[in-house]
N, C-alpha and C positions, 0 to 999 in steps of 0.2 A: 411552303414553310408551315407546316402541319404545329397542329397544336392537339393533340390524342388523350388529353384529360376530359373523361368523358362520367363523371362519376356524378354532377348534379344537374337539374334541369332549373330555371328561373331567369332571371336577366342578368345581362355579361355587358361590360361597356367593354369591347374590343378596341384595340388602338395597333397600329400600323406605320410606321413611319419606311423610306425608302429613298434614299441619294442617288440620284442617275450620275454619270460622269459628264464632264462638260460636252455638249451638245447644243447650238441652237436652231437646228434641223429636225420636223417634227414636232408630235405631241407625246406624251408622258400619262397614264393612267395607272391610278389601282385599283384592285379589283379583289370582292371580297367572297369566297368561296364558302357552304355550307354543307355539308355531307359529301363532297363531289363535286358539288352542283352549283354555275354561278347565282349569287344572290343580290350580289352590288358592284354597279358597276361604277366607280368615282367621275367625277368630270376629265375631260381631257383635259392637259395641261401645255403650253409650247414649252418646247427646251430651250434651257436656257446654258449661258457662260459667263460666268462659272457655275459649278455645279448646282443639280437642282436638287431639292427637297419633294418630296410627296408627305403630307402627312393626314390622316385623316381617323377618324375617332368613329366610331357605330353603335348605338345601343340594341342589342339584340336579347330575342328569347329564344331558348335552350331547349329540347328535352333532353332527357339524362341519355347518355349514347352521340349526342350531335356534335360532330365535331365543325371547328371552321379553318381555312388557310386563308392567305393572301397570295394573289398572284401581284403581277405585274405585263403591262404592255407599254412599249416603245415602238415609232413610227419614225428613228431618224434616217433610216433606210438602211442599213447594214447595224450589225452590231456594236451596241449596249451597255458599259460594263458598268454595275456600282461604282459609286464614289467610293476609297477606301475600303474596298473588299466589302467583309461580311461586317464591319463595324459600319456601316454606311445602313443597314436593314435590323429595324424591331419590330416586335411583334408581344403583346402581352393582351390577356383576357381578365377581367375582374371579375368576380360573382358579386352582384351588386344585392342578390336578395331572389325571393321566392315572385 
């Protein structure tokens, strides 16, 4: 889930949120991507029933060009799906200053 606004470099509070479907088989992690490349890896989390939440918050610094994503991993041995499709996943970047 790419975020390609790549126009200032300084600090970005990143935030992330993610719904897994009900599951209590397995752990639940996200993971936080920067140019490509992983940069953070969140705690594991167990699945839970009813659904779970991931949410987790990053303050990071920028150069102008870097971009960042979120992934995600699931461990309940087959697949996955979001809670409520694509309304279950956000993802917003703040420019918090130089």
């Amino acid at each position: 889930f790419p975020s390609h606004d790549t126009g200032k470099g300084g600090k970005y509070l990143i935030h992330g949120t993610m719904t897994f479907d009900n599951s209590t088989t397995g752990t639940r992690a996200m993971l936080l991507y920067k140019n490509g490349s992983q940069y953070y890896y969140g705690p594991s989390i167990m699945g839970a029933n009813p659904a779970f939440q991931a949410d987790y918050t990053w303050i990071v610094s920028a150069a102008a060009g870097d971009y960042y994503e979120l992934g995600f991993r699931q461990a309940s041995g087959g697949n996955l799906d979001m809670f409520g499709g694509e309304s279950g996943l956000s993802f917003e970047a703040i420019y918090l200053g130089a």
